[in-house]
Structures are given as C-alpha cells and as structure tokens.
C-alpha positions, 0 to 999 in steps of 0.5 A: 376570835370570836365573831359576834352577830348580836350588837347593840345598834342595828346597822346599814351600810353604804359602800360608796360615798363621795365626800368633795375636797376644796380643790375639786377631787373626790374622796370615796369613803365606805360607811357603816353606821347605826340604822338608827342615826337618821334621827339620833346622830352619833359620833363619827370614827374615821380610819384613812389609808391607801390600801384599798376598802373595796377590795384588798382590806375589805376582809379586815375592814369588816371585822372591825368597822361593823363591830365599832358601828355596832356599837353607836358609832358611825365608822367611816373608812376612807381612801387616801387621794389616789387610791381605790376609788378616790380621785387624784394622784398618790404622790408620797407619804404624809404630804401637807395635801394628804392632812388638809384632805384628812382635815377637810374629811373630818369637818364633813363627817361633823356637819352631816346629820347622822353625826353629833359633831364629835370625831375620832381616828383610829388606824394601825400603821399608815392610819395611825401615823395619819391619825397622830399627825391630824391630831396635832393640827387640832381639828375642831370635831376630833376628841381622841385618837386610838392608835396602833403600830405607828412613830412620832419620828418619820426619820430616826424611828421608821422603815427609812433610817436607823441611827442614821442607817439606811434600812432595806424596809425602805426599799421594801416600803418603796416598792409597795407603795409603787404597787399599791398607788398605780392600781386601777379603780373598779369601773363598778364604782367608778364607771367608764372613767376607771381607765383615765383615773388608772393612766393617771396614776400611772403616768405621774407616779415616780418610784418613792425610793428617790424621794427617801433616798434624797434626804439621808439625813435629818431635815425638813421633809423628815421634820414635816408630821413628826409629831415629836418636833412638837409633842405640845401640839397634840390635845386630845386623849390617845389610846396608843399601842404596838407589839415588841415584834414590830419595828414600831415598839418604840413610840408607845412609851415615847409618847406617854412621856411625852404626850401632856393630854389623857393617854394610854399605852398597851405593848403586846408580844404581836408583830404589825397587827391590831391587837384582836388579830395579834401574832405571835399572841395571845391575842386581845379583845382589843375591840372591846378596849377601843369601844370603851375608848370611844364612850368614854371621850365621844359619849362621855360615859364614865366607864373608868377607861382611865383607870389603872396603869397608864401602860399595859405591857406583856413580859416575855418569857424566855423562848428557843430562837424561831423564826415564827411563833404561835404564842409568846408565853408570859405575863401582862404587867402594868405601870403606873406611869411612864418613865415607870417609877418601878424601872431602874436602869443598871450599868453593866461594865465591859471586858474583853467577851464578858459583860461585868457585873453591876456597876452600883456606883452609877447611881452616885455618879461615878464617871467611869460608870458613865462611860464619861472621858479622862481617867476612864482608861487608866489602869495600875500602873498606867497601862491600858488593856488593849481593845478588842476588835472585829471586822464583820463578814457580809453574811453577818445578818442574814438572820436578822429577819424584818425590821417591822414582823408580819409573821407571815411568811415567818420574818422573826430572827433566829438563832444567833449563833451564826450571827455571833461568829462574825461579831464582837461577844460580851457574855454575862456569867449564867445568871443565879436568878431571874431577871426582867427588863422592861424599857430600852437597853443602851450601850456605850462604846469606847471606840475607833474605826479604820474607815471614815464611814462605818456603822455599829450593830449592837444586839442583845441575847438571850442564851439559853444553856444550850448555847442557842441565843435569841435576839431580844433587842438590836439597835443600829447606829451609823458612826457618821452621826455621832454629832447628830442625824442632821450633821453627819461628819466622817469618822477620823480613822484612828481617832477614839470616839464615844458612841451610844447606841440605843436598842429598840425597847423590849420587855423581857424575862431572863430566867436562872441559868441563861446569860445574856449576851451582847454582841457587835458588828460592823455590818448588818445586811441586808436589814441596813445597807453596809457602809462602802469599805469593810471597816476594823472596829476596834472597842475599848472594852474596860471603857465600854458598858451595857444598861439594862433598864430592870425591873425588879421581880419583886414589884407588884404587877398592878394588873389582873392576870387576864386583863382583855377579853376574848378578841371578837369582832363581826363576821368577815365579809365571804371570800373564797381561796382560788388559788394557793397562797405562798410564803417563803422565807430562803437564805442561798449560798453559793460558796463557788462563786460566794454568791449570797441571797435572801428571798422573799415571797409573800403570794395571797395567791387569788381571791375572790371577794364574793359581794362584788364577785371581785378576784384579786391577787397579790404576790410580792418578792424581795431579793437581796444579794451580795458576793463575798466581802464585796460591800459595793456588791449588795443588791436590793429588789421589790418586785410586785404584781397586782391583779384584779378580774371581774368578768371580762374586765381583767387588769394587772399591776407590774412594778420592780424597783432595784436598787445598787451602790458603788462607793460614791453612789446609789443606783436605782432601776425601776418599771411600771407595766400596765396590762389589760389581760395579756396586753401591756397597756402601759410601761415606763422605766426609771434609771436614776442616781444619788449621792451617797450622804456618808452612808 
C-alpha cells in the first residue's frame, strides 16, 4: 500500500465528541475533518461499529478516515451504544435502538456547522450491515452508501444459518461479541466513571448464542433489518462489495438485481476486508474508487463514476488447494448488469460418480432436464437404476475452513481429498477447453433420507490432473427445510423428496484437462452442526443434476486489464509490537480414543498504541471436538481474553462460551470474568438449554 501524506484538504482531528441521544445516553464519536470546514462545510460520512475507535481499530481507522477527510469530506466513526467510550449497554445486534441512535447520529452530523447537510455511511461487515439497514429507513441527510462484506438476509445469508443449518460461526460470532461488549471504557476519555460504565456492561450482558439459538428458523427477529423483506425501501446509490473468500460473497450481486436505485458491484478474490487491504489479492485503490463515490452523489461532480459495468468482478484462475493464498491469480471482468446478459446457465445430468455432459434441451423445457416429477425415473424397459448412496463420517469437514476467511491464522479450505472419501463424487470427464462461471451454481437432488432430520453438503471442485481438488463453492441445506426455513417439517424416512441446494457464488475458470467435481455429504462438522443420528443418504443420481452458471470465454470483458489504482491510504497511526503475536490453524486426532479436534488461535500478541500509550491485547481460541461417529459427541468453545494497560491501570476481559447438544437439546455453558490486575473484580456463569427446532 502506498501511504499518501499530501492531500488536498489540511485536516485536524478531535478524538472525542459526545453526540446526545433522545433518551439520554451519549455517543462518542472520533472525527476528522478538513481544517477548512469552519467555514466552508462539507458533507459528513459516518462508519458505526462496536469495535473500538480508540484502541482496537484505531490502526485501521486511520488508514482510511483521514485519507477520506483528505479529501473534503468530514469522516466520523462512531461507537456503537455500549462500546468503547459510548454510554449504555450492548445488548445484541442490529436492535430497533441501535438504528434510531444511527438515525439520531445522522440528523446531528447534518445540523452541525462544518456539515452542508448531506450524509453518507460506509463500513465493512457489521458497519455496513448497519449502513444497509439505515438506508432503508430514509433518513433525510443520507445520499448514498458504500458497502463492504455484508448481507441483505440476517437468517439464510449470515454467520447464523445456513439452508437452515446452524453454522459454528454463530458460536464463534457469539463469543466475540461477549468479549467485545463487556470491555471497559479508557478513564482517560471517560474519567473516573469508566468502572461503573464497565460493571454496567458487564452485569447486563447475556452470552448472544442464547438469543441466536432461540430462533432456528426463519421469523421475525431474523425479518427485523433484513433488507430483502423490502428491497423498495432502499432509495439512495449503494456502491456495495465483498470477495469470493468471504462468507459474504452472495449479496453484491443480490442486491443489484434487486436494488432499484444507482448501484455498483465490485466482487474481488479477498477474503472479509476492505478491498485497499485485500488478502488473498491483489489489492485495489479502493479508497480512490469510494472518493469518487462520494463526489459524485455528495458533491454532485460528474466524474462518470456511474460509467462502465454495473459489476466488476475477479475471475479466478484455477489454483493447487491451500489454506492460505498471497495472490489469486486471474482477471477483472465486467458486466453490464446484473442478472448478466452474458451469464447462461447449463444443466449437467447426474449418474452414478459422473457428472454428465449438458443437458441442451433445458433451455426448450425438457422436464427431466428440470429435474420436474413423473417420468423422470423411468428408464427402457421400465426399470429404474438404483441410487447411489452415502453415510458420511464426522471427520467429514474438517478441512472446510471458515465459513467468512480472514486469512489470518490460514482458514481457506484445503485439499478435498480427504473430504471426498467420505462422500458421494460426481466427476466430469477431464474438460477439452477452458471453462468459466460466474454466478451461483445449483444442484438438484432426487432423494431419500433414512432420519427424520438430516442435512446435505454439496461442494464443487476444481480437480487438477494431479487428483488434488480445491473447493471452489459449497453450499448447505438442512432437509427439514425443504418447504422453507420458517416451517421446518421432519423428513418422512423412506420417502423421495426433490431438494436444491444453492452454493454460494464464485467466479471461476476451469482450465483444459482439470474435471470438476461435485460431491455430497451428510455431515459438515464442524462448519455446521451435524444433525442428531447419522443418517443414510441415498440420490437417484439419473434424476439428479448440477447447473453451472457459464460464462462464455468468448465474450468480451468490457473492462480495462487493470482497472483500480494502487491501494493507498494515509500513514497508520505508530504502534509498537510488544509481544509475539500467534496463529494456528491445527486438526488432532486420537485414533485410541477416536478423539477429534479442531483448534484455533488468533493472538495479536500486545500492542502498544503509542499516541495514547495505550497497550492492548487480544487472544481468542476456538475448539471444536467430536468422538468417533457419535453426533451428539460435538462440542464448540470461543474462548477470548481481552486486556488493556496504561500505567497502573491494567484491566482484562475473560469470556468462554461452550456449547454441547444431545438429541433433543442444546446446552450452553459460559463465563464472564472481570479483572484489575491480578484481581477478579467480576464473575458471572451462565448454564442454559434450548430445544432443538429440527436441527
């Protein structure tokens, strides 16, 4: 990256502003804005997110927020209710509080006089679901939006559910957010009252896997800020983007098919980061691109920002499978609209381990082709090929990696292989010339199942002629949810059911010589629970199909080779590495007493932010175990320890959430410890269970 230190605004910075909200508590919100605003207002652009401006984002921050304000524009990052320096209590995610205090943040930046009334959010993950959702209150001052790694879906497309299954992010999320809503305040912004504003938070915090876990299915508290109950709502431009190694792939392009306002999509190869840090890269100058965002709809320059493809996307090249990757190798590629006129989708039968070649007549309506009831089983003479069945091992998964990557420790899937021999595998023959896709693939699944709940894993390779494969797309569905997520009905045992299960989206070359393959399994752990009982799958394969979504080599890119800029930014704030930072990424097994285990640790080690002379640290683990084939066996644990020293002030954060099931039930275990330096301070266990809802 590329630090720029000559801007065209002169800017100055006040790190601590109070804004007031309606009942009484107070915001803090950090600001950075041109010096010259005093007298010659700007527009206002707020990010909003619980993670800590002073301390555990401060770093980030300041690569973008005075770069931005460098620019003419007032730059405003704000703590969430509860968090950092802000009042109150951080109760959940995305509550009707949180949007009217994001609401009530907008109408003060538009009245104070360095502001010309208009207003922009921007934000990545939690900011930019916050930023989404605002927008589709229409609030007066906002005139856009620029979006990164976010859903439209709180339910079917976030770190909860998956196709109706539960997602050990969920847990992970969970015990993040535990940590992170029960820090203290720093006395040096707050005074003498951080103690009684940390106790606070601590005495009415409640671990947020109960709340998730109370609500498996689809209903109104996962309706409340899904943007997509009402796409209408949403009436200002979005620049919306996100990166195939991310969970978060799928929304960019929803939301341009969707949206009906001035939008843009931009997909990279990036894991969940902004695009100017992206990894795997290449990186962007993303900050460039959201500059001329903001000009364009708060300036009103006509720069012709909405020239060009609606999406920008990066089409992989095929890679050996890794955990982590540096680079991605291959292209920008552009459409003009989204669905893409370009995009053709292309039916592939099924047999028994082979994936068949096109089905031409899908486009003329062949109901076979459309995997439609009837005749579809029928073959000379009247018999039926039997199916092809599986029952998958626990292990099953394990290489799976994280549902959203950070890259850090190394979370991306690796080599298939493993995965494969305890799963059901349709190959193509070896392809005889390049093939790209771009969109969702589907499958289509003639079926039965031998347990009332069950769940299917379908996951597309890339296998090279080496044999390794590399997951270019998995998606999950829990059968109980054929008829929908929000009436979950068991699965008759026996029975034949249809089920499609959508894999997430991916833009992907195949080259000559490669197959792709698909394969199935009947359990996924530990990125999804597994359901109760091992259950038998069994696929009538001949009834069965595979839709790619393909994108022909022969159509023109409609996009320059390099499109972006060098990423830049300004000059990270000065801190100072105290201590090793470690990240692990380990898969154990015990084969005496057929023990499984995934760890892993992420430790920024601690680090000293050198304005504030402010050392923090962070370490969080993850564990997930299981013994043999035993599916009520599975275990999940977030434990996290957060810790803050100035002086002789010298706080830590305890938390560790584990959560356990038998057949009928979930079981959640967790404790919140407070500590002044070696005393605790404050301690609270939770011991808590819920009903499984068909999962």
């Amino acid at each position: 990256m590329r630090f720029v230190t000559q801007l065209p605004y002169a800017t100055k910075e006040e790190e601590h502003v109070a804004i007031p909200m309606s009942d009484g508590v107070e915001l803090s919100a950090r600001i950075w804005r041109p010096t010259s605003s005093d007298s010659e207002p700007v527009p206002a652009v707020l990010e909003y997110i619980p993670y800590r401006k002073r301390d555990l984002s401060a770093v980030r921050d300041s690569i973008h927020h005075p770069y931005i304000a460098g620019h003419g524009y007032a730059c405003v990052r704000v703590d969430i209710r509860g968090t950092g320096e802000s009042e109150g209590v951080l109760r959940d995610e995305y509550l009707e509080r949180e949007q009217q205090d994001a609401e009530e943040v907008l109408a003060w930046l538009a009245e104070q006089p360095w502001c010309d009334g208009g207003t922009g959010m921007m934000g990545i993950s939690w900011g930019a679901f916050a930023a989404l959702q605002v927008a589709a209150r229409q609030p007066p001052s906002l005139r856009g939006i620029v979006i990164a790694s976010f859903t439209d879906d709180r339910h079917a497309d976030d770190m909860h559910y998956m196709g109706g299954a539960l997602l050990s992010d969920n847990l992970a999320e969970a015990g993040t957010m535990f940590a992170y809503g029960t820090c203290p305040p720093d006395p040096a912004i707050v005074g003498d009252r951080w103690r009684a504003m940390w106790h606070e938070r601590m005495e009415h915090t409640r671990p947020w896997v109960l709340e998730w876990l109370c609500h498996q299915r689809r209903d109104d508290y996962w309706r409340h800020a899904s943007v997509c109950e009402d796409y209408g709502a949403v009436r200002c431009p979005v620049l919306a983007s996100s990166g195939w190694a991310d969970g978060y792939s799928n929304a960019v392009t929803r939301l341009l098919g969707h949206l009906d306002v001035p939008r843009k999509g931009l997909i990279g190869p990036w894991s969940h980061k902004f695009p100017h840090l992206g990894e795997p890269g290449p990186a962007i100058g993303y900050l460039q691109e959201v500059v001329r965002w903001w000009d364009h709809w708060l300036k009103g320059v006509d720069n012709g920002v909405m020239d060009g493809p609606m999406l920008r996307t990066w089409m992989q090249e095929s890679m050996p499978p890794s955990t982590s990757y540096e680079e991605r190798p291959g292209r920008w590629v552009g459409e003009p609209t989204w669905p893409s006129p370009h995009i053709r989708e292309v039916t592939h039968p099924l047999a028994p381990h082979r994936i068949g070649s096109p089905l031409e007549s899908r486009e003329n309506g062949d109901s076979r082709a459309k995997g439609e009831s009837g005749a579809v089983g029928e073959r000379a003479g009247g018999v039926e090929p039997a199916p092809v069945t599986v029952q998958s091992p626990l292990s099953v998964g394990q290489f799976a990696g994280k549902w959203a990557s950070y890259n850090a420790p190394p979370d991306l899937p690796y080599d298939q292989r493993e995965e494969d021999g305890g799963s059901l595998v349709f190959d193509s023959d070896p392809l005889t010339e390049r093939l790209e896709i771009l969109g969702s693939p589907t499958v289509e699944l003639d079926l039965t199942i031998s347990e009332p709940v069950g769940m299917v894993a379908a996951r597309l390779s890339d296998v090279s002629p080496d044999g390794s494969a590399t997951r270019v797309s998995y998606g999950i569905l829990n059968l109980t949810r054929l008829g929908g997520t929000d009436t979950p009905e068991p699965v008759e045992p026996g029975r034949r059911y249809r089920a499609k299960v959508q894999l997430n989206g991916v833009g992907q070359a195949f080259p000559p010589g490669h197959r792709i393959r698909l394969s199935l399994s009947t359990s996924y752990w530990p990125m999804a629970w597994p359901p109760p009982k091992p259950a038998l799958l069994s696929v009538y394969a001949h009834a069965s199909t595979l839709s790619l979504p393909v994108r022909p080599t022969d159509e023109p890119d409609e996009m320059p080779v390099s499109p972006f800029g060098e990423p830049e930014g300004a000059p990270p704030i000065a801190s100072t590495q105290l201590s090793p930072r470690e990240e692990r990424w380990e898969v154990k097994r015990d084969l005496v007493g057929y023990e499984a285990e995934l760890e892993i640790v992420k430790d920024r080690g601690l680090v000293r932010i050198e304005d504030i002379g402010l050392d923090v640290g962070l370490r969080a683990e993850e564990r997930y175990r299981s013994v043999a084939e035993d599916f009520t066996s599975v275990s999940g644990e977030s434990a996290w320890t957060m810790r803050f020293r100035r002086d002789e002030w010298d706080v830590r954060v305890e938390t560790r959430t584990r959560l356990t099931s038998d057949a009928g039930e979930f079981f959640v275990d967790a404790t919140l410890d407070g500590y002044e330096g070696d005393k605790r301070v404050f301690s609270r266990t939770w011991n808590e269970r819920v009903p499984r809802d068909l999962l």
